[in-house]
BAMAR-580805 format. One record per residue (C-alpha): residue in one letter; x, y, z. Coordinates in Angstrom, 3 decimals, decimal comma. Layout:
type/c1/c2/c3
A/X/Y/Z
...
***
This chain:
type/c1/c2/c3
X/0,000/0,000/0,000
X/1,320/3,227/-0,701
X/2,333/5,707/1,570
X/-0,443/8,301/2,178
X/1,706/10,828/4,221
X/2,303/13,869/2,420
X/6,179/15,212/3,122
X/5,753/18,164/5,360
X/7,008/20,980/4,650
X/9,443/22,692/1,373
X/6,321/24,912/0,649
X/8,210/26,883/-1,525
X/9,168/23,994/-3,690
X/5,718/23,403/-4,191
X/4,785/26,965/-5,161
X/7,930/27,011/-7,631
X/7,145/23,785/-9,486
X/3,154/25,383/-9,709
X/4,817/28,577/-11,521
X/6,668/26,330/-13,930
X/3,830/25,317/-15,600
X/2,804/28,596/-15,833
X/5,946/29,904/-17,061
X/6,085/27,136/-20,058
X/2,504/28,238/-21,420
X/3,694/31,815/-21,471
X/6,925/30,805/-23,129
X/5,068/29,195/-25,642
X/2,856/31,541/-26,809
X/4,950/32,577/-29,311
X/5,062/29,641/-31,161
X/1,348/28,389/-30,679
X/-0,849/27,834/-32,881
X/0,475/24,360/-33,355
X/-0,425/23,049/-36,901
X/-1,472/19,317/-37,449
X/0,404/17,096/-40,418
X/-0,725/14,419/-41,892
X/1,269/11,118/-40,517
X/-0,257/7,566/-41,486
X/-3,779/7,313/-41,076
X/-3,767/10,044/-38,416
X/-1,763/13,108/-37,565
X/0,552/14,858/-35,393
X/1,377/18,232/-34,062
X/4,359/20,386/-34,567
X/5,338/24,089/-34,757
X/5,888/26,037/-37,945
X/9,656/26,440/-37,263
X/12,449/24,113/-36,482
X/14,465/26,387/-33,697
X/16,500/26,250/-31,006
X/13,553/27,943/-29,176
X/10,947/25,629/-30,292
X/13,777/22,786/-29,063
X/14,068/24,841/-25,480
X/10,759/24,873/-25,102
X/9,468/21,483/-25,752
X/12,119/20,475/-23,388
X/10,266/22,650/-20,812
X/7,069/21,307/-21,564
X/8,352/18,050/-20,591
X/10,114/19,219/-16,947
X/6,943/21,028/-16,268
X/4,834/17,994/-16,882
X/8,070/16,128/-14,496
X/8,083/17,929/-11,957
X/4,438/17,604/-11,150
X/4,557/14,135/-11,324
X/7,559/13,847/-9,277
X/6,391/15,816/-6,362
X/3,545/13,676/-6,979
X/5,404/10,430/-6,684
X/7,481/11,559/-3,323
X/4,520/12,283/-1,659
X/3,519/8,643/-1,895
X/6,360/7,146/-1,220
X/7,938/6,014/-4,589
X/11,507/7,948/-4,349
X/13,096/5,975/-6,970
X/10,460/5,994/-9,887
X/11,041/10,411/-8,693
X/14,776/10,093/-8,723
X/14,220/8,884/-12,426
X/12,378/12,046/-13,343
X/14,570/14,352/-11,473
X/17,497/12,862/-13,641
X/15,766/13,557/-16,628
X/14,737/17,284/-15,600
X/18,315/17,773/-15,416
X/18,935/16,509/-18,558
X/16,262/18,917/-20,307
X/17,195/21,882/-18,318
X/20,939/21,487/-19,499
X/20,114/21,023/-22,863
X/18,370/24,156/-22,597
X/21,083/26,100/-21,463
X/23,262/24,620/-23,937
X/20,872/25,774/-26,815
X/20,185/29,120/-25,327
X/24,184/29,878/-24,854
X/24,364/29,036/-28,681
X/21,364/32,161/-29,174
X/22,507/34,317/-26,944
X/26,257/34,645/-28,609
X/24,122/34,428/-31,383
X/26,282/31,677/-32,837
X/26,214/28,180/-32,419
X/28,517/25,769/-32,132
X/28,982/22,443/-34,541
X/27,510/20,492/-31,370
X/24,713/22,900/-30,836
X/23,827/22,926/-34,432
X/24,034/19,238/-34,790
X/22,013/18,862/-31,776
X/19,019/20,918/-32,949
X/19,031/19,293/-36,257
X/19,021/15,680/-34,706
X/16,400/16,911/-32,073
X/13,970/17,880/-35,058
X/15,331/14,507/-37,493
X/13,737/12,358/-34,870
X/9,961/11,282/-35,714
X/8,050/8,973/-33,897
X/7,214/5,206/-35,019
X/6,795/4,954/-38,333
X/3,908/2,525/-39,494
X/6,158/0,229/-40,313
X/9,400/0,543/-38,840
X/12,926/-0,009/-40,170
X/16,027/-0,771/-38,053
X/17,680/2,299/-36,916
X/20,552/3,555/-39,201
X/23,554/3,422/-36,803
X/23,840/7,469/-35,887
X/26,591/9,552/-33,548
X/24,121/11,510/-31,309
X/25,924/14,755/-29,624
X/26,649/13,252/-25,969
X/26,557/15,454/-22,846
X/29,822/16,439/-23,025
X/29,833/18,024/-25,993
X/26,849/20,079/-24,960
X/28,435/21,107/-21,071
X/31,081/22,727/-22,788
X/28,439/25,945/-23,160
X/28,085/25,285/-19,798
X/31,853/26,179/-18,866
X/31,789/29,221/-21,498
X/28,633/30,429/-19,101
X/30,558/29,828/-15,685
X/33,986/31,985/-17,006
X/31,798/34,174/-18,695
X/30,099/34,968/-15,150
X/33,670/34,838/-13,003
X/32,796/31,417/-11,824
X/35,461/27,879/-12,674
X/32,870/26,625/-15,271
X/35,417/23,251/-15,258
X/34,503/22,848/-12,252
X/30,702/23,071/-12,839
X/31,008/20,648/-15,318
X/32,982/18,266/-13,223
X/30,233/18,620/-10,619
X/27,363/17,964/-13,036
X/29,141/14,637/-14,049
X/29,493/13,354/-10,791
X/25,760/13,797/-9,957
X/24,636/12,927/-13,416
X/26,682/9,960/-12,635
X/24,951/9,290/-9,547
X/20,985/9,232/-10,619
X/22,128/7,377/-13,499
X/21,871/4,584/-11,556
X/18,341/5,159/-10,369
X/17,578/5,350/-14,017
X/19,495/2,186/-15,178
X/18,423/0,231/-12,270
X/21,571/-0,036/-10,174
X/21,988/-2,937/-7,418
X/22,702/-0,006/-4,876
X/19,065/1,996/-6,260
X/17,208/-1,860/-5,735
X/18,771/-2,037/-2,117
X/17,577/1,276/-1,127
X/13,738/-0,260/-1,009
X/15,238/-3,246/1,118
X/13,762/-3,570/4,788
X/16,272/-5,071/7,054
X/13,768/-5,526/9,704
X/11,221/-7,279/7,757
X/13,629/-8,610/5,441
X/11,570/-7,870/2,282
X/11,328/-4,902/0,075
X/9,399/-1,841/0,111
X/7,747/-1,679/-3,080
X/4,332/0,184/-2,380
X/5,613/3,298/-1,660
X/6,086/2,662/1,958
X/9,421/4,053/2,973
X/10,633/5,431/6,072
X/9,458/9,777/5,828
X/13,016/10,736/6,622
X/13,820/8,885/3,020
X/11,477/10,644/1,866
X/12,548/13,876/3,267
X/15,731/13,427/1,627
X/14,792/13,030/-1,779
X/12,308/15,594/-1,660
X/15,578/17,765/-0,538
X/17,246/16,536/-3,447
X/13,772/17,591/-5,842
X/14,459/20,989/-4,784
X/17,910/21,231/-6,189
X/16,250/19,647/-9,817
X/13,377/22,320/-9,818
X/16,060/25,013/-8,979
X/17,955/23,514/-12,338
X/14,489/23,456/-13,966
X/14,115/27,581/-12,800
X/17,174/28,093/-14,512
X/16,432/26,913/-17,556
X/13,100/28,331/-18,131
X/14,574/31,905/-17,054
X/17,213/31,494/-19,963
X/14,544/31,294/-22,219
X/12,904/33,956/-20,839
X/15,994/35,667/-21,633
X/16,549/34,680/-26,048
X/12,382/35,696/-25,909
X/13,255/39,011/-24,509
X/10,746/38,546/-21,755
X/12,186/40,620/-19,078
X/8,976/40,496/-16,785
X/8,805/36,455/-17,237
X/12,866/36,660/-16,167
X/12,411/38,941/-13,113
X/9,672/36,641/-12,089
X/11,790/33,330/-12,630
X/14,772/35,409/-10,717
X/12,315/36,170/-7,538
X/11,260/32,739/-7,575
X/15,378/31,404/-7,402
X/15,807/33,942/-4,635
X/12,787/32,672/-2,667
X/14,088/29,224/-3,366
X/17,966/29,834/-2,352
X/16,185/31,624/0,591
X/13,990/29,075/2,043
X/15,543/25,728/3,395
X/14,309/23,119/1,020
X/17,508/22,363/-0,624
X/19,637/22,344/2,809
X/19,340/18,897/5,348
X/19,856/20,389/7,956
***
């Protein structure tokens, strides 16, 4: 039975991930009306251009849509199925900044360009699908190295942003893969079973919820630089008050 226990507390967490949502319509407004194509018997939708904003911001459709779900899924209990999405929010949110640093020195890189261009290339099932044609996708660390142009470019050791991201990236990637040490986390040694209805002990699920507050501060991040290549300075001073409330508050702290 799943937990019914609602993690106190990290009320401003909670209020953040609500204004994502909102954030990702307004960001989109620009590109809406979607048009519908024909595709097999049916159809589907996409956007009239194939941009690196169009990319950002399906990419923030999708942590909106995670987030919920993962504040969702810590509330009942099921931390590891939430670690999953956190790891993929921080996927999206840096290949948003990676994009956006392309727009905003209003030149990309070979990476960036090669990663829009595979990012629009890819259409869902066919009818009839082939076999895949063996393809070089643009890996992570191609794309963090906009990340360590933004950290010098803002005083900061980008290197040693990027080293940081690794190491964590490393670290939920085993939640996502299904590591032996991510299946031992559920194991009771009291009962000697495993905990697979959600019902884990609240201080677990304090600390991923602590964790969830680092991944929608990512998430903040990415939507504000955005924001910033749609020359919405209202929607960034808005994302920027929400980081400050969040850095404020002490959802992203254990103690």
């Amino acid at each position: 039975m799943a937990s019914t226990n609602r993690v106190s507390g990290f009320d401003v967490t909670r209020q953040v991930v609500d204004e994502v949502a909102g954030w990702v319509q307004r960001l989109s407004k620009s590109l809406v009306p979607a048009k519908a194509i024909p595709y097999g018997d049916d159809f589907r939708w996409v956007f009239a251009d194939e941009s690196a904003l169009v990319l950002a911001v399906a990419k923030a459709v999708r942590i909106a849509s995670a987030l919920e779900a993962s504040v969702v899924l810590l509330d009942k209990g099921f931390i590891l199925e939430a670690a999953c999405l956190m790891r993929i929010v921080s996927d999206y949110s840096a290949e948003i900044l990676a994009v956006c640093e392309g727009e905003l020195r209003k030149q990309h890189t070979k990476a960036q360009r090669e990663f829009i261009s595979q990012f629009f290339a890819r259409k869902p099932i066919e009818p009839n699908p082939q076999p895949p044609e063996k393809q070089r996708f643009v890996g992570r660390d191609d794309l963090l190295k906009a990340h360590v142009r933004l950290g010098d470019a803002a005083g900061v050791d980008g290197g040693s942003f990027r080293d940081m991201k690794r190491t964590l990236d490393f670290g939920y990637d085993g939640y996502v893969h299904g590591s032996y040490s991510s299946a031992m986390e559920l194991y009771d040694g009291r009962a000697n079973e495993f905990m697979l209805c959600g019902d884990v002990d609240p201080e677990q699920q304090r600390i991923y919820f602590t964790a969830f507050a680092g991944k929608v501060h990512e998430a903040a991040v990415a939507c504000g630089f955005i924001a910033l290549i749609e020359r919405d300075a209202e929607l960034h001073a808005a994302i920027g008050n929400a980081l400050c409330r969040l850095n404020e508050s002490n959802d992203q702290s254990l103690d």
